[in-house]
N, C-alpha and C positions, 0 to 999 in steps of 0.2 A: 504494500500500500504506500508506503514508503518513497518506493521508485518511482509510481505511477504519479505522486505529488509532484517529484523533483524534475519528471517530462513534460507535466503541466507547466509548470515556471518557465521554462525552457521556451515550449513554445511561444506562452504568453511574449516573455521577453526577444522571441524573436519575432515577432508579431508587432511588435511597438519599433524596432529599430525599421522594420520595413516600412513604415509609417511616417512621410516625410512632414515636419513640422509645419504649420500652417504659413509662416512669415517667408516669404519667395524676394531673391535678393538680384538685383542685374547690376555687370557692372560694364560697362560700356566707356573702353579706352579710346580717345581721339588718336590718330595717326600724329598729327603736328604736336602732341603732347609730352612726346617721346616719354611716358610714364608705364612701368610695369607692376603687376601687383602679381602677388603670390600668395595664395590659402595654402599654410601648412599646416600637418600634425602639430598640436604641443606638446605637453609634458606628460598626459594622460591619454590611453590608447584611443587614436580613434574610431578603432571599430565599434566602440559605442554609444558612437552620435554617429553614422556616415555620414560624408559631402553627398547629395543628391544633384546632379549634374542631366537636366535630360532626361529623367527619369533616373538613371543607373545609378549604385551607390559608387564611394568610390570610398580610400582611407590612407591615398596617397597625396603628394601634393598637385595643386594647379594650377597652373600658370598661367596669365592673359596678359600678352602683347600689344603694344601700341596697335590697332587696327581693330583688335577681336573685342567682341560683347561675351560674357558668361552669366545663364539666367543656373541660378542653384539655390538649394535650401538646404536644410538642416533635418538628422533624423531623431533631433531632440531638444529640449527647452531654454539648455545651458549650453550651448557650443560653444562658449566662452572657456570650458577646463579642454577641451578637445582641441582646437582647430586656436592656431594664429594668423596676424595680416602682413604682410610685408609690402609695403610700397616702395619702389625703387623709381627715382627719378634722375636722370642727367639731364644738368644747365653745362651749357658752351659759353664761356664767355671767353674765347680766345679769337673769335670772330668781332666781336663790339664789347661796348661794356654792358654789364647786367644791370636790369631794370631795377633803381633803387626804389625797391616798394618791398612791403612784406609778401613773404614766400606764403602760397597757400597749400592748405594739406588739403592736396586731391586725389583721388576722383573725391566728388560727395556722394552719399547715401550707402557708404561702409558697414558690413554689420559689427555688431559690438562685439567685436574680437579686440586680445590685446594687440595692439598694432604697432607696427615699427614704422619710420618714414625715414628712408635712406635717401640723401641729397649726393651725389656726385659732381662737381663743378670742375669744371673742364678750365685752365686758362693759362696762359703765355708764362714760363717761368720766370719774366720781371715781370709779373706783374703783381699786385695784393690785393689778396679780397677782403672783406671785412663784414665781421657779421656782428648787424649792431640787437643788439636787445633789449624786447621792449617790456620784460620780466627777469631784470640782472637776476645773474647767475650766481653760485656757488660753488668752487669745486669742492668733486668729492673723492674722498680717500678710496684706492683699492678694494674691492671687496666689500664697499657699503652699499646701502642702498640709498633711496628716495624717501621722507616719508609719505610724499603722494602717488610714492611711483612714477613722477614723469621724468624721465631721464635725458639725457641729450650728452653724444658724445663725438665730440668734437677729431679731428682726424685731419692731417696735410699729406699730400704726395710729394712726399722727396724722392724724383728721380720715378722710380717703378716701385718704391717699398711706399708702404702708408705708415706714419707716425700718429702714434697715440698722445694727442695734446692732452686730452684727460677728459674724465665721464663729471659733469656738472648738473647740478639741480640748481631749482627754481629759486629766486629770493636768496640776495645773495650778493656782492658786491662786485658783481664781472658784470662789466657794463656794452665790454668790447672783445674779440677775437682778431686779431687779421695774419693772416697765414700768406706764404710768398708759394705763389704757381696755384696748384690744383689743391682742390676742398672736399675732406668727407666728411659728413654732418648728418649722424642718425637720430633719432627722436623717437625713444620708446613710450607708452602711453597707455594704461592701464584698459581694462575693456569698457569701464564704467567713467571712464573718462568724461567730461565736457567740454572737454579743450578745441575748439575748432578752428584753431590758427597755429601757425608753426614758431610766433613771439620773437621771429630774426626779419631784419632785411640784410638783405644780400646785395652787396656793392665789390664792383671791379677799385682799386687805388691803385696808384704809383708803386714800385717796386719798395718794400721794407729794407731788403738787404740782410735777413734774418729767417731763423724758422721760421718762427711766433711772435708777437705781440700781444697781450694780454693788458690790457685797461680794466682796474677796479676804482670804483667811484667811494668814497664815501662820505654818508651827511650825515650820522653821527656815531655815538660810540659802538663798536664791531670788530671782529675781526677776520680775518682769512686766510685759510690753509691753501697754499700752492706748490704745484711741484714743477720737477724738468717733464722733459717729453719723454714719454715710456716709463714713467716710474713706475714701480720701482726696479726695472730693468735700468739699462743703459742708455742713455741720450746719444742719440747719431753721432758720429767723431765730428770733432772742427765744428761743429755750429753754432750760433749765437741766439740767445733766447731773452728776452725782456719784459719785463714787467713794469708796467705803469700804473702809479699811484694817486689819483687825485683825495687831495686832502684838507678838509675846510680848515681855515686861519687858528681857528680855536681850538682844536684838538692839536694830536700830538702822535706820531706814528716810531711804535718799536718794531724791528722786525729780530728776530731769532732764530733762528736754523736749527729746525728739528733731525735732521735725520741726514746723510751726506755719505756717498762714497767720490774717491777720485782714482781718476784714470791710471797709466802709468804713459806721460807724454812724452814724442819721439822726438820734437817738434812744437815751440810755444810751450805754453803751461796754462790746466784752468783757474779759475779768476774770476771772479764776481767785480762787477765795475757797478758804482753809484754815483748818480746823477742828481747831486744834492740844493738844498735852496740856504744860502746864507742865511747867516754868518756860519751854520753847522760846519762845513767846510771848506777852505780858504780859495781851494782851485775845483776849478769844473767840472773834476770827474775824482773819485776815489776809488783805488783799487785796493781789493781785501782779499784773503787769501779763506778759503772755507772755513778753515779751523781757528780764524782768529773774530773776535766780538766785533758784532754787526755795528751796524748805529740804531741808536734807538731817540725817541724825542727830540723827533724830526717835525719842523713846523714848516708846512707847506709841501706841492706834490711835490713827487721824487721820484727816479726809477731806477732799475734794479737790471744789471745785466750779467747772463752767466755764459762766459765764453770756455769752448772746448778745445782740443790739442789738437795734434798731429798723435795717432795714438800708438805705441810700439806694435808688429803683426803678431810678432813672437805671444808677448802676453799684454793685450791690450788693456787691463783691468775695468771702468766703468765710470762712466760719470752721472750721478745723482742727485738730485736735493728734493730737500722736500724744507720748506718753511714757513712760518706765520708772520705776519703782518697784524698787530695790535696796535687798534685805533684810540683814544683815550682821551679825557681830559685831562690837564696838565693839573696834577693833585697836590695841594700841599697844604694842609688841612690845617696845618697850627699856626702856616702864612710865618715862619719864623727864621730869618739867617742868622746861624752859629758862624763866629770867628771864630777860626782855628790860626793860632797865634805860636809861629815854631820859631819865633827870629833868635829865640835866647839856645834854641839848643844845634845841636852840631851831629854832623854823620846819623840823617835819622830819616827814615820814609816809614809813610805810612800809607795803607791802604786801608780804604772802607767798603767794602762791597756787602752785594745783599745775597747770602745763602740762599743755593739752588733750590727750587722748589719740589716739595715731595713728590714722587712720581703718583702720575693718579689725580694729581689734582688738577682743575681749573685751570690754565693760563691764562686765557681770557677774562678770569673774574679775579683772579690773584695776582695782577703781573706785580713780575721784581721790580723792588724801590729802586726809583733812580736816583743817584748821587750832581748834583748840581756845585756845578764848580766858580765861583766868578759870573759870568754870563750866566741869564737864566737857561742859555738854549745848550748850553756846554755841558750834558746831562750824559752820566751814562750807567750803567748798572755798577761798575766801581770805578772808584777813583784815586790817584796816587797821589801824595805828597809830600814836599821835600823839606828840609831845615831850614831855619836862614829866611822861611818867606809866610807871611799873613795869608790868609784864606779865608773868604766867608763863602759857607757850605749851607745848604736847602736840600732836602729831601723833596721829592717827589712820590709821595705813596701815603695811602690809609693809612697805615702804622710801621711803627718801625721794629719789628717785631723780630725780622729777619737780619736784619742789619750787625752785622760786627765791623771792627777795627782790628787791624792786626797790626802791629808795629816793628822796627827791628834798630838798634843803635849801634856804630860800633864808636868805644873808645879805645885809643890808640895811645901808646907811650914809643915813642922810637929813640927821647934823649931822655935817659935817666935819670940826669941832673937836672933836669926840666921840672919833671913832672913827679919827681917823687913827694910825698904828705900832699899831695896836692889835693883837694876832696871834688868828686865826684858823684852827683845825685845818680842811684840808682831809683828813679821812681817814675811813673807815667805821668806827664807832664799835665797841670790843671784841665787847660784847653780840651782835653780829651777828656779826663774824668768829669768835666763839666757838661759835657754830651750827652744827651739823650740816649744814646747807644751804647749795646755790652762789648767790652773789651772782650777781643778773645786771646788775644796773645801777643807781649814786648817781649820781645829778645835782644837782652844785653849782648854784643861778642867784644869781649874785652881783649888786647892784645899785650904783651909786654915784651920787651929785649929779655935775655938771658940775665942781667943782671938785677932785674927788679923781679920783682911777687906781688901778687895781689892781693890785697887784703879788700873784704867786706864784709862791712860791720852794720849794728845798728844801734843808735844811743836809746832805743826806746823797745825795740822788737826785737823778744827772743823766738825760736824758731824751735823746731820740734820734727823727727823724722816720720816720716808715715809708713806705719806697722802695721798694718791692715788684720793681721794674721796673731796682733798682741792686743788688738784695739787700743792700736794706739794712732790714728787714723786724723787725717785731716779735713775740717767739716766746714771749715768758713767758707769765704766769698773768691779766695784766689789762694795761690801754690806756686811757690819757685822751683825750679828743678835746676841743677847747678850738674855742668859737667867740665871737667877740664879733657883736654884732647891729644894730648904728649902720645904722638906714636910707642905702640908698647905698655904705656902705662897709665893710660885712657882714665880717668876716673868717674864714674859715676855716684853721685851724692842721691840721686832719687830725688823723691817730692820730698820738700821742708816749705810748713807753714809754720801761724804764732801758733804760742801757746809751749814751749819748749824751755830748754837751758843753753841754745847755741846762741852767742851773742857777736861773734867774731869767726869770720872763715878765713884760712889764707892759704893764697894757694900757688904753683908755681906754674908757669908757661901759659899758654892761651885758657880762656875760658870761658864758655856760654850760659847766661843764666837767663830764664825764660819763665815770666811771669803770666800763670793762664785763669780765668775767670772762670767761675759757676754760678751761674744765676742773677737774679736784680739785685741781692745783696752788697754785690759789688759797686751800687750807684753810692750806698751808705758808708760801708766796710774802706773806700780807697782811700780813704786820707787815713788810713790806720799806717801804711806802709811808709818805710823807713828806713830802706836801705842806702847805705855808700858805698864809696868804691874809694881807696886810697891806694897809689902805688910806694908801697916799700922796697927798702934795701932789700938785696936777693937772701932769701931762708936756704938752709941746706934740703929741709924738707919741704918732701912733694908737697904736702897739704896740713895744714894745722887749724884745728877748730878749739874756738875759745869758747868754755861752759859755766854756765854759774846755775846748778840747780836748786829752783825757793826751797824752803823751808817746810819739809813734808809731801816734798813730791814724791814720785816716782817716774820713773825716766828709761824708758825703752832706749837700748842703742844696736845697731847694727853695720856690722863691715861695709866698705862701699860696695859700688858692682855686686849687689845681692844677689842679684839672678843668675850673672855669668859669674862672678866670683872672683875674688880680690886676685889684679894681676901676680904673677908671678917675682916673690923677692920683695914685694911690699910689706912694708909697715905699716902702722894701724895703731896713732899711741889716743888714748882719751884722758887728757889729764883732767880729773872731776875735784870742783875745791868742796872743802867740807868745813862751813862755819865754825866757830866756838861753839861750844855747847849742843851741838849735833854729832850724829852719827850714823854714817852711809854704807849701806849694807850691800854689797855688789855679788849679785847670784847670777852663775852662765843656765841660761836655755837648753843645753845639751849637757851630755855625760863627758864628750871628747873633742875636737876641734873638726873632725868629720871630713879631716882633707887626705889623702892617698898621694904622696911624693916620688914623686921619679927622682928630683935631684934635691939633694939639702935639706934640712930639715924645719916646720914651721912650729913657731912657740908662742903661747901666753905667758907673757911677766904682769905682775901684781905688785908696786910697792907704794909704801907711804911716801912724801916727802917732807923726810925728818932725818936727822942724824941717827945715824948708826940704825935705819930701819931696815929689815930683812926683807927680801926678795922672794915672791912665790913665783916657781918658774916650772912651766907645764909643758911638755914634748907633744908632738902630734899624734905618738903612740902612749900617750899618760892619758890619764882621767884628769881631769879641770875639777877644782874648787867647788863644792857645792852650795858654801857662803862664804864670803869676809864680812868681819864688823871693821870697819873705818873710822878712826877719829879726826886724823887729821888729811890735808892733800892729799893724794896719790892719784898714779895712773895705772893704765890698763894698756899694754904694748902686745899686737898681734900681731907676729910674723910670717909673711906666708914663704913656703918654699917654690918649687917649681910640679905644681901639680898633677896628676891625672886628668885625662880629659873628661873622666868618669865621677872623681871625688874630687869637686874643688872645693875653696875655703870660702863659707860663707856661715858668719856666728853672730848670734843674738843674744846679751846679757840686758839685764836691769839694775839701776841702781834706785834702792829706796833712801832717803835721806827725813829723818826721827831724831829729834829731842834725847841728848843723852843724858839718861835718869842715873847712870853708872853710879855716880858722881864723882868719878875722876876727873881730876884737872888734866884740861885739853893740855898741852904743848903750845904756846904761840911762836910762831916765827917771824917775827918783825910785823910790816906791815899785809893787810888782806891783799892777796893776789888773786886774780881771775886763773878759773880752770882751761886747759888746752887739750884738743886732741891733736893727734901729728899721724902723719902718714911720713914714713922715710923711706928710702930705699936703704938696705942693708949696708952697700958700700959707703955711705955718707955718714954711718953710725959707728966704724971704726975711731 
């Protein structure tokens, strides 16, 4: 019973396709029209809708030629999922010019199929056509669609190959096309459409001299994605391509380069050329290379040219772009110019730019702050500045949110006798901390001869190592990080902020100290800092730090180069003072020194600094001290040997410093000294 159901259906169903729909469609080509139309299958079979042609079904495609009429219908209600239209039409205009009038989409009385309307235009290779539009366009990226579906894509004959100028939608700021010789121009168009114009005229011009020409108009804030021809494939070798910008007075035009390959040229080289409007650019044309910042807060049109090479045969590699054009009002919302005031300082640039934007987000609704230099139009996403000269600075942007400062100084000693005691502010100069914007980074690079050292001190701020791993960790608004760079004997100090017992650093040969920010605390916290820089007579040691720990501290310390591990042959002295009437209790973090020596051996020394005090003195294969009680000065000397690459020397003690209830009388030795750590090399300690 079953069966006899499912031959019922059958027939039924073949019953109904035999059944040509009631709506009967002619289409009747003029010979002088030179226009072809073609019914083809679509994307769903159409064996169930046939073409009725004549009575006969059919499920292939048909064709009707300038001359011939075709009367057909449909063997269903929706021929619209079955069947597409394709109109093809060639215009000559290598005989005359073409008629500047809007192109019409013919034949009329088309059934509601989705249709295509391919234009072919024939014409003199000097000469250019131009298709003006009376529904500016949009282009649209690879792969996208329409949201109405009506599509238009644009197309030139270079030669016998056709070049893909790009697929554009409606509403949109392309106001113009003109392509050099011959034209292909299709116009896809939904079945449900109402569009009954093709929204171009079609004009013959003068010879461009270039592939394309592309005109965007804009009348107010917007922007526009464009690309080369064939993106994201290759742009033909040797061609020139341009774009033109018209741009109202009161706005403001960035462009940016999203996306970019380049050739490998045999021959020339590619180059983007700009066609700028003063004062933005002194001379009449600006040549940029891809990979360097475009211009941006451009006031008035402007145009954009991208030239290609001679390109090697061997391996030609490709030329590409793809870029935005944001249109904008010129934004600056607090109407505020900052002086930036460097005339007092020396060897010093600074840059401000605005951090790249998250991927993912908006360009067009988040563009990068622009930095405004002098001129208001002298705008660009960063900007550099030098010592020695006055600056007033304007942001351009909603907030400044993104915006850092990065900075970098060097001081130089080259005569000894010059510049020794001589003081030198290690600090971010006012002008800056008084900005609106987060520092993100001053780099001191201090330099000295052979016979000088560097000492840096601070009369007010002690400093503190960051121990992440002891919590002993740095939490404020900014962090120093100090290296010195002596080939061989490299040092790294790590992060040191306040809050510590170092009050004096001194160190020997070049050194970089680089001051980096965390958060808005820093607008509050920066007049906390306090650093100098004074050059001294030459120290035998690499490196000495002066300590004075308060009264009931406790105080993490650790070897330099912790990660990689104190060079080979260094020394490591901490001399820690220990008031009257205190007593500083120095406990190591390990059992052993934890280092494995190929040559020489490394040791910990522990002594007070006092008459006739005894020396505790630890081998790299001994056990370490598990506490000292300290009354008076002492230091803590760690020497390293020549390591394994497997066990190197990196140690962590504490010293606690407590009220001594003993009640033994301290020892004084003349007047209070400040505590020192030393770094030596062994041979300078004979």
């Amino acid at each position: 019973m079953a069966a006899g159901r499912w031959v019922a259906l059958l027939l039924l169903a073949a019953g109904a396709l035999a059944l040509p729909a009631a709506d009967a469609f002619v289409i009747n080509l003029r010979t002088v029209e030179n226009i072809t139309v073609k019914i083809k299958p679509g994307p769903a079979d159409p064996k169930f809708c046939q073409l009725f042609v004549g009575g006969k079904p059919h499920v292939t495609e048909q064709k009707i030629t300038p001359g011939q009429l075709l009367d057909f219908t449909f063997g269903c209600q929706t021929p619209e999922k079955y069947w597409v239209l394709v109109v093809e039409r060639d215009i000559d205009c290598s005989i005359g010019p073409c008629p500047l009038e809007e192109v019409l989409l013919q034949p009329s009385g088309l059934p509601r199929l989705n249709r295509t309307f391919a234009w072919e235009v024939k014409a003199d290779r000097l000469v250019g056509l131009e298709l003006k539009f009376s529904t500016w366009l949009r282009q649209l990226l690879p792969g996208h669609t329409c949201s109405d579906q009506v599509l238009y894509n644009i197309g030139s004959r270079l030669n016998a190959n056709r070049v893909n100028i790009g697929n554009f939608c409606r509403n949109g700021p392309v106001s113009r096309v003109k392509v050099q010789g011959g034209l292909s121009l299709t116009l896809h168009l939904p079945w449900d459409s109402k569009l009954n114009s093709s929204g171009f005229i079609l004009d013959s011009r003068s010879s461009i001299r270039r592939l394309f020409i592309i005109e965007a108009t804009f009348l107010t804030e917007s922007s526009a994605t464009l690309m080369s021809a064939n993106y994201p494939l290759a742009s033909p070798e040797d061609e020139l391509m341009t774009w033109i910008f018209v741009v109202p007075s009161n706005l403001r035009a960035h462009v940016r380069f999203l996306n970019y390959t380049k050739p490998n040229c045999e021959r020339k080289y590619e180059r983007v050329e700009y066609g700028l409007p003063p004062p933005y650019s002194p001379h009449e044309v600006k040549v940029l290379q891809l990979n360097e910042v475009q211009p941006v807060n451009i006031a008035g049109n402007f145009n954009l040219s991208l030239h290609g090479c001679d390109q090697d045969n061997r391996n030609p590699g490709s030329l590409s772009l793809l870029f935005q054009v944001d249109v904008r009002y010129p934004i600056n919302i607090a109407n505020v110019t900052h002086i930036i005031d460097l005339r007092g300082s020396k060897n010093m640039n600074i840059t401000i730019y605005s951090k790249p934007i998250k991927p993912g987000s908006e360009v067009g609704n988040q563009p990068e702050c622009l930095v405004c230099v002098g001129h208001s139009r002298n705008c660009k996403p960063n900007a550099t500045l030098f010592s020695e000269e006055r600056y007033s600075v304007t942001f351009l942007c909603r907030n400044l949110e993104n915006v850092r400062i990065a900075a970098e100084q060097s001081i130089v000693c080259w005569n000894s006798r010059l510049c020794q005691d001589r003081l030198f502010p290690l600090m971010v100069p006012r002008s800056l901390t008084e900005l609106p914007i987060l520092m993100d980074t001053f780099t001191w690079k201090l330099h000295a001869p052979d016979d000088v050292s560097i000492e840096i001190k601070s009369p007010t701020l002690k400093l503190k190592q960051h121990i992440p791993n002891q919590n002993q960790m740095c939490t404020g608004s900014y962090s120093y990080s100090i290296n010195s760079t002596t080939p061989g004997k490299a040092l790294s100090l790590g992060l040191l902020c306040p809050g510590g017992a170092i009050e004096k650093i001194k160190m020997r040969d070049n050194v970089t100290i680089t001051l980096r920010t965390y958060g808005k605390r820093w607008f509050s916290e920066s007049q906390t800092q306090n650093l100098q820089l004074f050059f001294r007579p030459e120290a035998q040691e690499d490196c000495i730090f002066t300590l004075t720990p308060d009264p009931n501290a406790k105080i993490y310390l650790q070897t330099p180069n912790w990660l990689e591990g104190l060079p080979p042959f260094i020394s490591s002295y901490w001399n820690i003072s220990v008031q009257p009437k205190q007593v500083a209790r120095l406990s190591f973090l390990s059992e052993r020194m934890g280092v494995t020596c190929e040559k020489s051996r490394a040791f910990t020394n522990v002594k007070e600094q006092r008459p006739n005090a005894e020396e505790t003195v630890c081998r790299d294969d001994e056990k370490l001290p598990r506490a000292l009680d300290l009354r008076h000065h002492f230091w803590v000397n760690i020497t390293n040997c020549k390591p394994s690459a497997k066990r190197i020397l990196s140690m962590q003690f504490v010293v606690t410093l407590n009220t001594n209830k003993s009640g033994k009388a301290s020892i004084k030795h003349g007047p209070f000294f400040h505590a020192t750590m030393v770094l030596l090399s062994p041979h300078k300690r004979k």
